[in-house]
N, C-alpha and C positions, 0 to 999 in steps of 0.2 A: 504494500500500500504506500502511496507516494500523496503530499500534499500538491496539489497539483495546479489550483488557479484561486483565485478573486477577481469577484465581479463588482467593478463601482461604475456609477453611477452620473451623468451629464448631460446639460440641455444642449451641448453642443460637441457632438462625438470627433469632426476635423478639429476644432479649440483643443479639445482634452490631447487628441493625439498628437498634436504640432504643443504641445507644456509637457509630455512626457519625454519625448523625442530631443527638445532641447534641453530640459533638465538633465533627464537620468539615461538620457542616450537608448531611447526605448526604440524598438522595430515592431512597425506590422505587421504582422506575417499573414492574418487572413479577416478578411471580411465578409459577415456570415450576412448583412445587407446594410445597407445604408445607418440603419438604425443599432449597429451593432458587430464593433470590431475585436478580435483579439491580437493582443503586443505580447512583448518577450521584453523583460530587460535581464540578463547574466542567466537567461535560464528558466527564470519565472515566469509565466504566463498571467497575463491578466485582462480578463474583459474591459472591455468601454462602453456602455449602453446607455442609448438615449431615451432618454426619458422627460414626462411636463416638471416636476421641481423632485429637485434632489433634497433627500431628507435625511441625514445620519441620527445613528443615536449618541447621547452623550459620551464622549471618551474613546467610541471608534475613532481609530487609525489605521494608517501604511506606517511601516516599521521599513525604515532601510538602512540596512549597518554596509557599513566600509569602511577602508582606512582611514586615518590620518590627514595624510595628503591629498586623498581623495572627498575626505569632508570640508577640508578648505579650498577646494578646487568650486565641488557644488554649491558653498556659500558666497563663492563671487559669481558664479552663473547665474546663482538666483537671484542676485543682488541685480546683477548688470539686467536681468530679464523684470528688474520690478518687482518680485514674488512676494508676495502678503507675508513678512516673517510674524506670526503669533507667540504669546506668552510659554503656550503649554506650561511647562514645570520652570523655562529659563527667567533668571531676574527681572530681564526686562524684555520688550521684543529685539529682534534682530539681536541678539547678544547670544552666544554661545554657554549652555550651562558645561560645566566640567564637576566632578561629585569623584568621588572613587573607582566609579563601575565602569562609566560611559562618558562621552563628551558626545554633546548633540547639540541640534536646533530643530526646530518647529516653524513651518509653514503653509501654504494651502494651495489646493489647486486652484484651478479656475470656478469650481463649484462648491468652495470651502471646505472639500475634505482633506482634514488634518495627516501631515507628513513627517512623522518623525525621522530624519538623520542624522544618525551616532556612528559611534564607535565606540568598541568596548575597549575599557583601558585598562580591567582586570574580570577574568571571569568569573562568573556565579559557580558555576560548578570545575569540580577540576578535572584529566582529561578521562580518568576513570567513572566519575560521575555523569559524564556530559553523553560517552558511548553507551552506557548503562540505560539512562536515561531516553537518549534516541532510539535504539533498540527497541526498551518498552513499550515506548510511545507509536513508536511507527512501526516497527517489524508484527506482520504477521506470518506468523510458522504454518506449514506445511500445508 
C-alpha cells in the first residue's frame, strides 16, 4: 500500500497550475478535462479541481519539507512571485520560525490553502524508530 495523491481544490485550475509550477517546480502530467488536472512534484501526485468556492477546514494543510538551501531558495521565489506569507505558528508573517525540530514558513495559494515549508533540523524519531514506524504504518504483508 503506497500513499498515493491529494486532491485540493480551485476556482481557477490554469491559476492553481501556473503557482505550482513556479513555486514548487510542479509538472502536469494529465488532464482528466478541463475541470480537473493531475501534477507530480518529486514524485507526488496531486489533483487540481475546479470547483464554485473552495472551503478548507481549520488547520488543513500541504506539508513540504526540503533542504536548507532549498527553503531559502523557495522563500525568494515566493517573495519575488508576491505569495500571501501567513502567520501559521511563525512570529510574524513573512518571517521564518526556527524551534529545535524544523525551520519553516507559511503561505497560501491562490485559493488560501495553507502551505507549510520546512525542514527538519532534528528528527522526531531516530533511524530505528522512523523504519519501525513506516513499516507499520504503510506495509501491508502478504
Amino acid at each position: 500500500m503506497q500513499l498515493n495523491h491529494i486532491n485540493i481544490l480551485t476556482t481557477d485550475v490554469a491559476r492553481s497550475v501556473a503557482f505550482y509550477e513556479k513555486l514548487f517546480g510542479a509538472r502536469k502530467i494529465f488532464e482528466f478535462h478541463e475541470n480537473k488536472v493531475v501534477c507530480i512534484i518529486n514524485g507526488f501526485e496531486f489533483f487540481i479541481q475546479k470547483v464554485d468556492e473552495v472551503i478548507y477546514p481549520e488547520h488543513f494543510h500541504l506539508g513540504i519539507r526540503t533542504d536548507h538551501s532549498k527553503l531559502d531558495t523557495l522563500y525568494q521565489v515566493a517573495r519575488d512571485l508576491k505569495v500571501p506569507f501567513i502567520k501559521g505558528s511563525n512570529p510574524e508573517p513573512d518571517v521564518f520560525e526556527y524551534d529545535e525540530y524544523r525551520t519553516a514558513f507559511y503561505l497560501t495559494d491562490p485559493d488560501g490553502l495553507e502551505i507549510e515549508v520546512y525542514t527538519p533540523d532534528k528528527f522526531v524519531l531516530d533511524d530505528e524508530q522512523e523504519q519501525a514506524h513506516t513499516c507499520s504504518s504503510l506495509c501491508v504483508n502478504g
